[in-house]
Backbone of each chain as ProteinMPNN parsed JSONL, in Angstrom:
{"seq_chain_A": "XXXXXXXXXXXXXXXXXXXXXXXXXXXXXXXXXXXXXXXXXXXXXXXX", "coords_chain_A": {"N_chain_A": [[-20.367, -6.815, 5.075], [-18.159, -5.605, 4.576], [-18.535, -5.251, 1.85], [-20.116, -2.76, 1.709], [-18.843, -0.909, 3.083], [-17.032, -0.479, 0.968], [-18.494, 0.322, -0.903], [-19.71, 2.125, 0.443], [-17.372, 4.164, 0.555], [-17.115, 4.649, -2.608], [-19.274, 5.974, -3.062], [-18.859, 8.056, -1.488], [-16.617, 8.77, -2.95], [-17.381, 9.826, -4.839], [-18.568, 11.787, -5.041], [-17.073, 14.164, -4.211], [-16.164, 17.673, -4.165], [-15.609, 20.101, -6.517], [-12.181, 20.805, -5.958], [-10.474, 23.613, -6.782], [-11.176, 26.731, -7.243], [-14.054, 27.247, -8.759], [-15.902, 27.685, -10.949], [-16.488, 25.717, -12.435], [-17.982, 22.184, -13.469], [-17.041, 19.36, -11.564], [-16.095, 16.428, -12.446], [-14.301, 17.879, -15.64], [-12.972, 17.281, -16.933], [-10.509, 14.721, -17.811], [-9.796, 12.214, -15.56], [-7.104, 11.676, -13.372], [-6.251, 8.616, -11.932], [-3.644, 7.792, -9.585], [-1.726, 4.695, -9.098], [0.335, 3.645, -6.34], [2.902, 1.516, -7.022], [4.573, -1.769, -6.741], [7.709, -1.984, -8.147], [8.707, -4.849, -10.243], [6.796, -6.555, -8.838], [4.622, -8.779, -9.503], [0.921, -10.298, -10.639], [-0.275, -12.626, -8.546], [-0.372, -16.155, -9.892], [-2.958, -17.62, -10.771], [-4.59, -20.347, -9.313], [-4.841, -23.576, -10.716]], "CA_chain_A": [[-19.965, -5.593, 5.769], [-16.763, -4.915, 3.785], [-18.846, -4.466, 0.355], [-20.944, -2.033, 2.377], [-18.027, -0.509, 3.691], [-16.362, -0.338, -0.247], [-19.723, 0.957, -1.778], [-19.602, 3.887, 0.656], [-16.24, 4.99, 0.108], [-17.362, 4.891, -3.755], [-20.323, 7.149, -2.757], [-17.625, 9.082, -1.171], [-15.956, 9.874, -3.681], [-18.079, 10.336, -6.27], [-19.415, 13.32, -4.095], [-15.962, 15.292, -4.537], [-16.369, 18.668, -4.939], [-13.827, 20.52, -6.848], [-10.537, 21.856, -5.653], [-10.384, 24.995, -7.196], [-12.559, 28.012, -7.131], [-14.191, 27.481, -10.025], [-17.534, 28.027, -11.341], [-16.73, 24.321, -13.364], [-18.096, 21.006, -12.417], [-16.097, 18.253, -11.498], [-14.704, 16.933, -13.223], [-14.723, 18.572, -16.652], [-12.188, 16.567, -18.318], [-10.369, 13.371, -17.429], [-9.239, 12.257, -13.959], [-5.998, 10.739, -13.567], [-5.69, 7.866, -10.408], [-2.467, 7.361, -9.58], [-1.789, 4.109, -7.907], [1.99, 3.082, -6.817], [3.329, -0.11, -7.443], [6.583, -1.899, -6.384], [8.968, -2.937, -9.185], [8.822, -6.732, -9.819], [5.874, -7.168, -8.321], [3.061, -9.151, -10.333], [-0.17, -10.573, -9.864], [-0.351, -14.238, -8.364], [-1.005, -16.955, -11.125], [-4.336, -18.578, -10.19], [-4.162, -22.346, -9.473], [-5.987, -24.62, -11.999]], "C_chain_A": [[-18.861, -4.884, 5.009], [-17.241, -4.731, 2.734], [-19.398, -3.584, 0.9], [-20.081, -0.584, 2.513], [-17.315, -0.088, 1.815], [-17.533, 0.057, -0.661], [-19.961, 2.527, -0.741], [-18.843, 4.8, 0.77], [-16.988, 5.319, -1.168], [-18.227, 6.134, -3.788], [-19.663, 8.6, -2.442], [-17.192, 10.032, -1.802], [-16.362, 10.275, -4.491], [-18.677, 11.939, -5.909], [-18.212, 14.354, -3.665], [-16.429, 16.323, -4.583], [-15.1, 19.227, -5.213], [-13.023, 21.513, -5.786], [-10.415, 23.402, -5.24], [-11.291, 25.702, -6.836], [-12.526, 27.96, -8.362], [-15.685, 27.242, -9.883], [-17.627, 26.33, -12.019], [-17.442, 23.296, -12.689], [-17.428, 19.958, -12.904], [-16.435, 17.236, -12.338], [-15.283, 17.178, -14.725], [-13.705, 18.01, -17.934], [-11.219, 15.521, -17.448], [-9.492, 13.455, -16.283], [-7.889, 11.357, -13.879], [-5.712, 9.796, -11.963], [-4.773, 7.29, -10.478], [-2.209, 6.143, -8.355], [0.297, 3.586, -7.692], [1.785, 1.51, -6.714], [4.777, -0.258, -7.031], [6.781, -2.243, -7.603], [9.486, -4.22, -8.839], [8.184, -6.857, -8.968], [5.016, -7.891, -9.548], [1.926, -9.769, -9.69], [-0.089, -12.42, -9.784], [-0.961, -15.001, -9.194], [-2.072, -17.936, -10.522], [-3.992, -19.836, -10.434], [-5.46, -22.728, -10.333], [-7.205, -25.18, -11.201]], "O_chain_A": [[-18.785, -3.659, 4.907], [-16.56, -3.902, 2.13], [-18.973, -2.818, 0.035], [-20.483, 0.528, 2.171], [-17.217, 1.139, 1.767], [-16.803, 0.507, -1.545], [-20.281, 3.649, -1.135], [-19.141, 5.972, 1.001], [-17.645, 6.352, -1.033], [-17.944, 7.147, -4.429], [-19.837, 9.731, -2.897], [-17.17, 11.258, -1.689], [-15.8, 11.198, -5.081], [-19.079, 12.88, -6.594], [-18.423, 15.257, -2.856], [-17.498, 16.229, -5.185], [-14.009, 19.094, -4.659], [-13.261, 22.532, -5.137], [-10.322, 24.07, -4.21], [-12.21, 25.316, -6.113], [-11.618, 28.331, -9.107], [-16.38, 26.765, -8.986], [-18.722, 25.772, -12.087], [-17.589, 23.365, -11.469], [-17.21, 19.61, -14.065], [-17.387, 17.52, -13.066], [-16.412, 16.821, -15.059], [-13.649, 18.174, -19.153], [-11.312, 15.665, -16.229], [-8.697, 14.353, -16.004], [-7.87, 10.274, -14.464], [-5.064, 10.28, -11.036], [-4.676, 6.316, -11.225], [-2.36, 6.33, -7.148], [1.153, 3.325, -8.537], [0.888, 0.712, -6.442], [5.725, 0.524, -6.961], [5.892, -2.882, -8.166], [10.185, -4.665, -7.928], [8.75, -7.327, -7.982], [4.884, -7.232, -10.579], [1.826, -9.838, -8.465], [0.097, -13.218, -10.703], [-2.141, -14.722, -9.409], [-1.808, -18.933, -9.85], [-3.354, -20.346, -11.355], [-6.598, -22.282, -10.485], [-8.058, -25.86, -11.772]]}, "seq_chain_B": "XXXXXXXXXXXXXXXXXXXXXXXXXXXXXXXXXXXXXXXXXXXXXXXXXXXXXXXXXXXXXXXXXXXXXXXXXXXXXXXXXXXXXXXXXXXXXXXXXXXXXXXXXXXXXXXXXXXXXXXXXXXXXXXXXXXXXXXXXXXXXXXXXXX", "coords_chain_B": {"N_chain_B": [[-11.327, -1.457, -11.15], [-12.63, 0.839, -9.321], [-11.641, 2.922, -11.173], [-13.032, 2.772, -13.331], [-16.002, 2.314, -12.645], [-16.056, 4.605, -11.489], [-15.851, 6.629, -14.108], [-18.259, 5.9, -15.463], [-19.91, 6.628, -13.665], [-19.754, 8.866, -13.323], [-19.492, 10.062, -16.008], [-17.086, 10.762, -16.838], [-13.631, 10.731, -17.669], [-11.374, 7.987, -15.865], [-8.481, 8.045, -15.519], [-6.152, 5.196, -14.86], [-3.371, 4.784, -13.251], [-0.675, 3.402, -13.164], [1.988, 3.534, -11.152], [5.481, 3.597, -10.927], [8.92, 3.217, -9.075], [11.036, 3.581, -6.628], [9.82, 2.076, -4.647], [6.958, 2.733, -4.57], [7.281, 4.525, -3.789], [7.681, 6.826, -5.603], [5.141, 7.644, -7.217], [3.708, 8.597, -5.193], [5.357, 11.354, -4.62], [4.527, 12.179, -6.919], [1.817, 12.784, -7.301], [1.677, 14.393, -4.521], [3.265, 17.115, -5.369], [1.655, 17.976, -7.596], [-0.536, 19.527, -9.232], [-2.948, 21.452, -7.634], [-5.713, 20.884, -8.213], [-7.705, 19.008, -8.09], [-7.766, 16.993, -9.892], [-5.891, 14.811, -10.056], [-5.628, 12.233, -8.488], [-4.595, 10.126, -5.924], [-4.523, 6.745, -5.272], [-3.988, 4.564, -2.749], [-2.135, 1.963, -0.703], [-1.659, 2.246, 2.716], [1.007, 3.16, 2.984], [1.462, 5.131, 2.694], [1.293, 6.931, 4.894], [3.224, 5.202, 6.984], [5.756, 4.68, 5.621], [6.955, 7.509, 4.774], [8.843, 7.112, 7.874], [10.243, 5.464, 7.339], [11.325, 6.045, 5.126], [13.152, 8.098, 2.91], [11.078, 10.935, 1.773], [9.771, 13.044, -0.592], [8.23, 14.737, -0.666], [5.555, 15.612, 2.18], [3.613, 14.085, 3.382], [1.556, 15.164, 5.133], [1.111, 17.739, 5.089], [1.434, 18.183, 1.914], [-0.808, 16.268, 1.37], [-4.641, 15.477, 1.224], [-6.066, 13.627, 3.114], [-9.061, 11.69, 1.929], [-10.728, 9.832, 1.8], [-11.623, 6.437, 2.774], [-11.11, 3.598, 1.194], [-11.16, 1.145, 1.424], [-10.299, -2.272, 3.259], [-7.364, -3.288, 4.924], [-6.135, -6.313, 5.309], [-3.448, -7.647, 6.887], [-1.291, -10.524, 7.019], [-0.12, -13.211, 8.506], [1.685, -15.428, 6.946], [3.65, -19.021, 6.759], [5.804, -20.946, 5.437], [5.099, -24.816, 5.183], [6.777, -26.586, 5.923], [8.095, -25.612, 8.005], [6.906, -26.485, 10.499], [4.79, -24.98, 12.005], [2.324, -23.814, 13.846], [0.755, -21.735, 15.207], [0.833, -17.938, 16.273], [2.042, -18.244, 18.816], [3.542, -20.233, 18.652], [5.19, -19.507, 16.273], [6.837, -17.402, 17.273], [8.705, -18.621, 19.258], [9.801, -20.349, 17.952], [11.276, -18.368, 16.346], [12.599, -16.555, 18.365], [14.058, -18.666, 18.736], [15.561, -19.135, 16.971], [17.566, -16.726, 16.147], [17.687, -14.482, 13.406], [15.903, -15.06, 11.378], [14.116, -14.329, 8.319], [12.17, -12.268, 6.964], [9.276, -11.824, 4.057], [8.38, -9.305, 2.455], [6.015, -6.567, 0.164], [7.359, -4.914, 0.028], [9.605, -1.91, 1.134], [8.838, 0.026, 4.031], [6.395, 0.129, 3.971], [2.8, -0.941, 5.622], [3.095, -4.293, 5.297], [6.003, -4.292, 6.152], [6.036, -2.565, 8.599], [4.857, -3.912, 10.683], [6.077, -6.39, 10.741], [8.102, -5.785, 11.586], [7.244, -4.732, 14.013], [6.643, -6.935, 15.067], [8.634, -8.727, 15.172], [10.191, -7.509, 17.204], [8.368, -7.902, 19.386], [9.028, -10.726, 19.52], [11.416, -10.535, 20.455], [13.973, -10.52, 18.822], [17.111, -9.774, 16.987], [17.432, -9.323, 14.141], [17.351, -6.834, 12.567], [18.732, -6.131, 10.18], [19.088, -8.057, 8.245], [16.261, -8.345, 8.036], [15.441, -6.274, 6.876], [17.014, -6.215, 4.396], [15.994, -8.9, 3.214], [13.452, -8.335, 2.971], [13.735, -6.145, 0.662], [13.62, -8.003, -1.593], [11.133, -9.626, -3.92], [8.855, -11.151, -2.559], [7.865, -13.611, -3.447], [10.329, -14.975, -4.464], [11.948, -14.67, -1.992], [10.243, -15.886, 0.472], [10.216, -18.473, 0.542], [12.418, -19.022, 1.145], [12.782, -19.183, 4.08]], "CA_chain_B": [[-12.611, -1.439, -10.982], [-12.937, 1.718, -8.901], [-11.681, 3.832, -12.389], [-14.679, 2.329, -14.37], [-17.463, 2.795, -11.552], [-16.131, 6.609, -11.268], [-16.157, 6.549, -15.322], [-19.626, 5.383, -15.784], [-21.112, 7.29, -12.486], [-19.712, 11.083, -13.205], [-19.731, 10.658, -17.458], [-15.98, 11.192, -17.254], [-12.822, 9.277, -18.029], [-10.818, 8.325, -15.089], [-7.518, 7.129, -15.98], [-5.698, 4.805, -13.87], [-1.868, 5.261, -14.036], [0.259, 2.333, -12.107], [3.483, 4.226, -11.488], [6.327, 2.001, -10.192], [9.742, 3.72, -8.672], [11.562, 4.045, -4.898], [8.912, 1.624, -3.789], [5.58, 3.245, -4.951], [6.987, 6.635, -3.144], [7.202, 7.999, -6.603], [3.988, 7.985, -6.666], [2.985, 9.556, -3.783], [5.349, 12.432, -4.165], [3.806, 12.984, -8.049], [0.345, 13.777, -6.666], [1.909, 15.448, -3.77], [3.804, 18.0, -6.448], [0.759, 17.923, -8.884], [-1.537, 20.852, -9.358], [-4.318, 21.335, -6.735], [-6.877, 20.875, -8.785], [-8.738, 17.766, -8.014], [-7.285, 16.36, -11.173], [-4.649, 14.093, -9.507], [-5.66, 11.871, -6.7], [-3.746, 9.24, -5.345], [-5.409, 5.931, -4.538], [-2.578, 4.031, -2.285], [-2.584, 2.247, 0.909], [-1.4, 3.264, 4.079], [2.215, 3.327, 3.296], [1.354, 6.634, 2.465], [1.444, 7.377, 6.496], [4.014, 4.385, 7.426], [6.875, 5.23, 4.5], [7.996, 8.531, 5.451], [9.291, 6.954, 8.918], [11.451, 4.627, 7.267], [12.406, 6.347, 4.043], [13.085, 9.783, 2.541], [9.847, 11.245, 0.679], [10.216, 14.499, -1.391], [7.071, 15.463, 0.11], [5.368, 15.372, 3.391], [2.157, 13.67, 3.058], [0.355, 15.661, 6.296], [0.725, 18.678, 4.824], [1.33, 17.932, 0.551], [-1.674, 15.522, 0.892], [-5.504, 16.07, 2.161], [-6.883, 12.332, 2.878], [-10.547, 11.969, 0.814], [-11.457, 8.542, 1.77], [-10.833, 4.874, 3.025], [-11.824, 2.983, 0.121], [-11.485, -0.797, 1.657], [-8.941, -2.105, 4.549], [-6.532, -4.383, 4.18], [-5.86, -7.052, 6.436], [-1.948, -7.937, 7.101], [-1.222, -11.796, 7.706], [1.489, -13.91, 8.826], [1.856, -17.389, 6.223], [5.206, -19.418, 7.2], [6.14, -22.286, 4.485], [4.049, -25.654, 5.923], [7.725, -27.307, 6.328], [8.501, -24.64, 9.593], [6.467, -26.926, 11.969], [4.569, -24.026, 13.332], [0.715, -24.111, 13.655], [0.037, -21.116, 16.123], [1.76, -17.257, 16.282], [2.955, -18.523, 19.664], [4.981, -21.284, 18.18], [6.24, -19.232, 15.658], [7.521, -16.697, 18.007], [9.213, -19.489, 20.165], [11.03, -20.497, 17.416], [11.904, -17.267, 16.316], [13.263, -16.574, 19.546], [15.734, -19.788, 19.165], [16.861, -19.205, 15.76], [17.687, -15.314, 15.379], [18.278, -14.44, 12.049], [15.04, -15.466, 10.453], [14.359, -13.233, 7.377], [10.688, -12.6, 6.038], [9.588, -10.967, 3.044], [6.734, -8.574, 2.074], [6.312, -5.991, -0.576], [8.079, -3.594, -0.043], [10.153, -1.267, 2.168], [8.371, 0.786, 4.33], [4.855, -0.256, 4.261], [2.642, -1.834, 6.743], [3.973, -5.456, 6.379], [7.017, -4.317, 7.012], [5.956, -1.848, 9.752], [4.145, -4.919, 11.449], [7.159, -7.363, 10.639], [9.618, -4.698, 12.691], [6.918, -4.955, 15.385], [6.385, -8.913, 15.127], [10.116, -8.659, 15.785], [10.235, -6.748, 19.15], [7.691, -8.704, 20.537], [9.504, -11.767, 19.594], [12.711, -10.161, 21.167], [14.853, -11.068, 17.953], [17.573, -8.911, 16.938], [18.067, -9.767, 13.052], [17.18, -5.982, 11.775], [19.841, -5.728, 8.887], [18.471, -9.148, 7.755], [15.165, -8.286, 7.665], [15.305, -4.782, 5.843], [17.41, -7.29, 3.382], [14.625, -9.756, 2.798], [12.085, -7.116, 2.569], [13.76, -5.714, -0.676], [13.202, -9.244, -2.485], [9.928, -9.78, -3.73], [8.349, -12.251, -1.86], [7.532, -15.253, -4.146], [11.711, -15.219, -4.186], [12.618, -15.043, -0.071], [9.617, -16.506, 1.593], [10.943, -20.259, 0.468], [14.247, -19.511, 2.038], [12.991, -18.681, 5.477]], "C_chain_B": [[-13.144, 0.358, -10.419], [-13.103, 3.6, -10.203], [-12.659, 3.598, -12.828], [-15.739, 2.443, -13.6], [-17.719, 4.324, -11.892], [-16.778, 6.813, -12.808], [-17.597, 6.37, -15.552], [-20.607, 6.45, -15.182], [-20.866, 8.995, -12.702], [-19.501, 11.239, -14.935], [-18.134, 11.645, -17.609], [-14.494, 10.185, -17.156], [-12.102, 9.29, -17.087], [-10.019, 7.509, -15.224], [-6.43, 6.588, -14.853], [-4.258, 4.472, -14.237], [-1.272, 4.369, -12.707], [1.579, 2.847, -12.359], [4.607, 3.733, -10.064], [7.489, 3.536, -9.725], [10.235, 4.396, -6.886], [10.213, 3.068, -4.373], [7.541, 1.603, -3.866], [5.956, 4.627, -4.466], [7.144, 7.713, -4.505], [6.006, 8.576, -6.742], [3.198, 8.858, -6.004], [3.577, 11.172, -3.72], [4.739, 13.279, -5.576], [3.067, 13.409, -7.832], [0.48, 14.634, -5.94], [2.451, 16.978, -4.628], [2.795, 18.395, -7.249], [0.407, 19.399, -8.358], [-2.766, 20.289, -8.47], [-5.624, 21.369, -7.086], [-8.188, 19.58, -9.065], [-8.815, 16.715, -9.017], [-6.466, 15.126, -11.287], [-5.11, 13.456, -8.472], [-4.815, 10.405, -6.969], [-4.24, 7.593, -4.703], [-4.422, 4.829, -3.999], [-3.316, 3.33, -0.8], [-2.092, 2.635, 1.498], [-0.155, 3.83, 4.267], [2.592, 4.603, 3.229], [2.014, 7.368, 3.514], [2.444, 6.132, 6.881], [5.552, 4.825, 6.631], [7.939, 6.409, 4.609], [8.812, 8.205, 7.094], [10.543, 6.141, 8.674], [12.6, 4.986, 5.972], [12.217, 7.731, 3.788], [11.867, 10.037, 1.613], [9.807, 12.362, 0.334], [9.312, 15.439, -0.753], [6.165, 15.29, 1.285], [4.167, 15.551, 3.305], [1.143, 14.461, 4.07], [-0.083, 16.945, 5.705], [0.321, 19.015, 3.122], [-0.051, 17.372, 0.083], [-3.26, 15.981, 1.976], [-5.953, 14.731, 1.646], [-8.382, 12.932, 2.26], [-11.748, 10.975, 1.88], [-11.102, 7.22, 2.266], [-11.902, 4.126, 2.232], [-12.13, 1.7, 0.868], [-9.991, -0.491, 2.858], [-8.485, -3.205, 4.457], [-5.943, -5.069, 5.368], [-4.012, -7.829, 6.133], [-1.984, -9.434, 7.489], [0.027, -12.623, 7.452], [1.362, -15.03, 8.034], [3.639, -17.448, 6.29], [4.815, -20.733, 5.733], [5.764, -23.943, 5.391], [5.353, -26.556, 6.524], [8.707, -26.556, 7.94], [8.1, -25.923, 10.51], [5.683, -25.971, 12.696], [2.912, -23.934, 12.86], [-0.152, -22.671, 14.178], [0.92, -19.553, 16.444], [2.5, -17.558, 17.137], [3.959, -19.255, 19.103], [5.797, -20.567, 16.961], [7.246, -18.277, 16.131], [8.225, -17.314, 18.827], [10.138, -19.911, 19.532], [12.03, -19.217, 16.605], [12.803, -16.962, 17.127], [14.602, -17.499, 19.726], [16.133, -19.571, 18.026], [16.446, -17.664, 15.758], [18.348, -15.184, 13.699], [17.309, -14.825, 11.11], [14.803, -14.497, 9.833], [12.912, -13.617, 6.974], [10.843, -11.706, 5.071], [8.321, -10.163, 2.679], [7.3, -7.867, 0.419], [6.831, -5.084, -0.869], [8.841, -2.38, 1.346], [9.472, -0.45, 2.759], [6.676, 0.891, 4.353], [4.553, -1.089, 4.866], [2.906, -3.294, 7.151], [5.081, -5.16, 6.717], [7.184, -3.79, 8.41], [5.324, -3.198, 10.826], [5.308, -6.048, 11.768], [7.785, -6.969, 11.796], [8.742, -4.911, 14.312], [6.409, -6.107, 16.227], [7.657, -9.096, 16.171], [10.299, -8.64, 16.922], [9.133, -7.537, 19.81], [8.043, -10.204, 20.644], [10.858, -11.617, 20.474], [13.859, -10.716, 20.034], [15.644, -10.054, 17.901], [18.046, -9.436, 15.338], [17.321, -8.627, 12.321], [18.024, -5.959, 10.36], [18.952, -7.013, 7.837], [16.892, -9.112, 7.225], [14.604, -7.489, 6.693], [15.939, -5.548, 4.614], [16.225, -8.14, 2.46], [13.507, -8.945, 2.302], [12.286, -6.282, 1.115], [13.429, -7.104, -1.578], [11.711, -9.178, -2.456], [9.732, -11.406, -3.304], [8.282, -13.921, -2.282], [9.011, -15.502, -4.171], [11.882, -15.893, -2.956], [11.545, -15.706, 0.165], [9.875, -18.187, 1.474], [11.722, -20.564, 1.001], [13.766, -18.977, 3.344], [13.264, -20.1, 5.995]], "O_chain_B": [[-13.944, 0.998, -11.101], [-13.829, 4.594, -10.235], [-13.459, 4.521, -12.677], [-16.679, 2.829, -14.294], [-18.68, 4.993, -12.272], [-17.97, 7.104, -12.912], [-17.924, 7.4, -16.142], [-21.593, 6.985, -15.691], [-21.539, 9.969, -12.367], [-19.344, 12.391, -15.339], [-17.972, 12.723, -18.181], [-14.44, 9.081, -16.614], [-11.74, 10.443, -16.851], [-10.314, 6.317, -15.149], [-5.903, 7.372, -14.063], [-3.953, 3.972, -15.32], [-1.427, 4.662, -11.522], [2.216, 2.715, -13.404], [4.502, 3.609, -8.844], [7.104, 4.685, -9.938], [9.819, 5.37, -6.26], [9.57, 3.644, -3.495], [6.881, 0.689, -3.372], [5.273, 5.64, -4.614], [6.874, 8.913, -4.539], [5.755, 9.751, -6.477], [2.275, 9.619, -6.292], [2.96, 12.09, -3.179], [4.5, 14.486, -5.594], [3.09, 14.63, -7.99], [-0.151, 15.678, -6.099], [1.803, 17.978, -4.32], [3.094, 19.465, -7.778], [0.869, 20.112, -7.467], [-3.349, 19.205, -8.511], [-6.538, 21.809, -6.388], [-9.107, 19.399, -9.864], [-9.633, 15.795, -9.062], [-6.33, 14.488, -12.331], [-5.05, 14.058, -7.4], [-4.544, 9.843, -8.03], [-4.232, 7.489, -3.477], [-3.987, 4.098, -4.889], [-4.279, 3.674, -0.114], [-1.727, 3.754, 1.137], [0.116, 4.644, 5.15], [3.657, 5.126, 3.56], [2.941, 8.164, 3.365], [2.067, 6.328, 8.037], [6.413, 5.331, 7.349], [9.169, 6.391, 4.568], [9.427, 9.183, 7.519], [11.543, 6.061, 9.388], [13.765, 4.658, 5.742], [11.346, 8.439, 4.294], [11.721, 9.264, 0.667], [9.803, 13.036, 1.364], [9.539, 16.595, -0.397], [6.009, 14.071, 1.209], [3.564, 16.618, 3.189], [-0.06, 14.39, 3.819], [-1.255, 17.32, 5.711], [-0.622, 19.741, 2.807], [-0.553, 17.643, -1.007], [-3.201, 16.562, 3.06], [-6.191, 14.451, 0.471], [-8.753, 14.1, 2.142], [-12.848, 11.173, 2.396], [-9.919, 6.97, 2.031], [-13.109, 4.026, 2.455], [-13.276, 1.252, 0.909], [-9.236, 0.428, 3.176], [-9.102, -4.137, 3.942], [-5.352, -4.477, 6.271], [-3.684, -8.442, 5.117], [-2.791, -9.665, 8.389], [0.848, -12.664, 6.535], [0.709, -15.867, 8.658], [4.513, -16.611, 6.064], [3.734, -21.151, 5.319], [6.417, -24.036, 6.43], [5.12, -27.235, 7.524], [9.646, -26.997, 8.602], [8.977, -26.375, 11.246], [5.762, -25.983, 13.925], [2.474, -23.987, 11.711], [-1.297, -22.41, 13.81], [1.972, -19.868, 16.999], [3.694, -17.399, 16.881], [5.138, -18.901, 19.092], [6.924, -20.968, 16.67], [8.356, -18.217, 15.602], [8.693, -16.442, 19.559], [11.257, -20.008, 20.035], [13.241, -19.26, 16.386], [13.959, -17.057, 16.716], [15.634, -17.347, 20.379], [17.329, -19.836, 17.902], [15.309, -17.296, 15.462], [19.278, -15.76, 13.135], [17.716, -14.97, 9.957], [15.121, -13.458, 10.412], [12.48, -14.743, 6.726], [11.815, -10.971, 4.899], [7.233, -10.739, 2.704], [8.26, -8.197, -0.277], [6.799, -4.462, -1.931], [8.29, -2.28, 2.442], [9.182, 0.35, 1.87], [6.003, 1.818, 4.802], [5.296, -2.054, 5.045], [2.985, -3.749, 8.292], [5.439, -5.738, 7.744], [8.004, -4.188, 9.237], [5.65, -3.023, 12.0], [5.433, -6.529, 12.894], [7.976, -7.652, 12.802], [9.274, -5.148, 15.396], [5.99, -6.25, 17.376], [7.724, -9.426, 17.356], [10.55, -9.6, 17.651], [9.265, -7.711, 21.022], [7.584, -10.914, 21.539], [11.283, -12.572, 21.125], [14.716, -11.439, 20.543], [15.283, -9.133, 18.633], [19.136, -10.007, 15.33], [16.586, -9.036, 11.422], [17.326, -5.577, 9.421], [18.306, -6.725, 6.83], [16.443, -9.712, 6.248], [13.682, -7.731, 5.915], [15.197, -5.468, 3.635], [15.794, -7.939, 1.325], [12.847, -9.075, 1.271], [11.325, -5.832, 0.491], [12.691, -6.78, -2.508], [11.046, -8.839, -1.477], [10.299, -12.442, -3.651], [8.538, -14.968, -1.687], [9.125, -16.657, -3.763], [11.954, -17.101, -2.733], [12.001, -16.839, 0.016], [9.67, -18.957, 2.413], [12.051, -21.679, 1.406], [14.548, -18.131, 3.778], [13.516, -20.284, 7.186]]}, "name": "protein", "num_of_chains": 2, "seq": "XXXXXXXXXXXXXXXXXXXXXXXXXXXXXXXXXXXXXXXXXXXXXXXXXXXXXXXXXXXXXXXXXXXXXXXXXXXXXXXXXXXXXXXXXXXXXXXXXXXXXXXXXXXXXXXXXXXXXXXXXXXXXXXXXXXXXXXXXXXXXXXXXXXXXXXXXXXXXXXXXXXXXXXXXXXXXXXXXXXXXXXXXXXXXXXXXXX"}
């Protein structure tokens, strides 16, 4: 249910349309996703 | 993962930019500031909407930001150190209740574990706010040993 649920956001978004008023199509040059992050966080070291 | 799907599925490069500062609210108010051009999105969780209640944000996500999407959902959960004694939320709220002053730790100020922590709290009837907003700046793998 939750990949289901994450594969139709994806669908989602892939189905953007642009922003602007523009005759262009989306995107037309590179997308930037900004994600935040805390400071001094990292990723948990997998157990053996 | 979600950059390289988009990448592959629209034949354009989608660069994924991990930008640290105030918590992640830098972040949030760069896209908010950006150019409206569909060029900039923001892929965050919820602290997006929790964050401005507890801290200052340059920009005011209801109106700066236009949600898209809920990519995935993220489940919040309570783990105590196995040397507590506590098996069940009741019992950990029971002892909460007798020792005030217990300190947990999440990731960060102002996002939903902490918004959940603050309301763990009040239903435990504790009063160790200062302490907790404390703990909550440490990252976790630090404080959660010393509770």
């Amino acid at each position: 249910m939750a990949m289901l649920r994450f594969l139709g956001g994806l669908l989602a978004l892939i189905s953007l349309q642009p922003v602007a008023s523009s005759a262009e199509t989306w995107p037309s040059r590179p997308v930037r996703l900004i994600v935040p992050v805390v400071a001094g966080a990292r990723p948990t070291p997998r157990r053996a | 993962m979600i950059g390289e799907y988009l990448s592959r599925a629209l034949g354009q490069q989608f660069i994924v930019e991990n930008r640290s500062g105030a918590g992640g609210l830098a972040a949030i108010e760069a896209v908010g500031k950006s150019a409206p051009d569909g060029y900039t999105i923001l892929v965050t969780t919820d602290r997006v909407a929790s964050a401005p209640h507890v801290l200052k944000l340059g920009v005011n996500p209801v109106t700066d930001l236009s949600p898209v999407i809920q990519i995935s959902r993220q489940p919040v959960v309570l783990a105590v150190h196995p040397s507590l004694g506590v098996a069940s939320l009741a019992e950990f709220l029971a002892l909460a209740r007798a020792r005030p002053g217990m300190s947990y730790a999440t990731s960060g100020v102002g996002i939903h574990q902490h918004v959940a922590g603050e309301w763990l709290q009040k239903l435990a009837g504790s009063s160790s706010r200062s302490s907790l907003i404390a703990a909550a700046r440490r990252p976790p793998t630090t404080s959660l040993p010393g509770m």
